[in-house]
N, C-alpha and C positions, 0 to 999 in steps of 0.2 A: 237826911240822907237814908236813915233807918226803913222808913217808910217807901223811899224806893228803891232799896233794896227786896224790902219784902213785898213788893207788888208787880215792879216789873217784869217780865217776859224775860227768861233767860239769855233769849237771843238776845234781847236789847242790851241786856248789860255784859254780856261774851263778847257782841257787836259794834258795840262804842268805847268811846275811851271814858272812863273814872271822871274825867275833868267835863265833860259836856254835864255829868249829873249835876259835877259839882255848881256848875252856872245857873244850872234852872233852881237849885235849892238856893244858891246866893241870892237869884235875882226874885223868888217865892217871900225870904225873909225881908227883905229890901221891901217890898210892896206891902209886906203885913205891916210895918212901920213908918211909909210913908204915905199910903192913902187907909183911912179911917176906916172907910167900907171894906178894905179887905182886911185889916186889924179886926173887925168884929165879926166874921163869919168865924161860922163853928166849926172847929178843925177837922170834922170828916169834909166836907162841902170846900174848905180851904184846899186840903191834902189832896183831893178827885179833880178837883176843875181849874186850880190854880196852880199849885205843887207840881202838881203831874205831868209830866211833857207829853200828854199827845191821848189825843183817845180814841183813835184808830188804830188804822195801817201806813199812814202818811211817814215819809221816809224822816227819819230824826232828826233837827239842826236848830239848833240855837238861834230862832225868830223874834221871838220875845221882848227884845230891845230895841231893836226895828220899830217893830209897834209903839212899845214905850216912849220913846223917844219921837217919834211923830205926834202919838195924840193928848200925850201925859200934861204940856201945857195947857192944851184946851178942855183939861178933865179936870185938874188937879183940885180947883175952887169950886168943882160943881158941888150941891148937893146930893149926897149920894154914889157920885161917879157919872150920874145919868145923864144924858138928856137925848132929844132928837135930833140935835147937830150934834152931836157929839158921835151917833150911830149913823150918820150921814156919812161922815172925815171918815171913820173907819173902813166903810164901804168904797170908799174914792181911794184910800190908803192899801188896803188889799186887792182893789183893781190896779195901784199902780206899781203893787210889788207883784202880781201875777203877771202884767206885762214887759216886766221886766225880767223875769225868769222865764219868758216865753222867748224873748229876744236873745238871750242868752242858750237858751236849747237849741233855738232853729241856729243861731251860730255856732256853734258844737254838731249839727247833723252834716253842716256844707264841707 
């Protein structure tokens, strides 16, 4: 949590509630102990691209498990975390949660 405290955007942390950090640091440590490849990256590279919630200007929300929880069985035994169905499902997975937040917008505009 130290870590994003001292990194993030003022606004972000004014902006959000305490407990949205708290999940991305729970569900950060959770993955450094359950899959191997993120157990051995080296903690700046952990803390920047895993740790981190967000590396833009994309509005802040607790996604993460979504994902997890869709592709996690078909990764969990890979070597590495890798493969090219594994980066296929991911691609069909954020096509099918951007159409579903698409649906959800245009019914919020009617």
């Amino acid at each position: 949590m130290e870590f994003l405290l001292d990194h993030l955007p003022s606004s972000d942390l004014y902006g959000y509630p305490a407990e949205l950090f708290l999940e991305f640091v729970r569900h950060g440590v959770f993955l450094r102990g359950a899959a191997p490849w993120c157990g051995g990256l080296d903690w700046p590279v952990f803390a920047h691209y895993v740790l981190f919630p967000r590396v833009n200007d994309e509005d802040l929300s607790f996604h993460r498990k979504i994902f997890f929880d869709a592709l996690w069985p078909r990764v969990k035994d890979l070597p590495g975390g890798d493969s090219l169905e594994s980066n296929i499902q991911l691609v069909y997975n954020n096509a099918r949660v951007a159409a579903q937040a698409a649906v959800h917008l245009a019914s919020m505009a009617d």
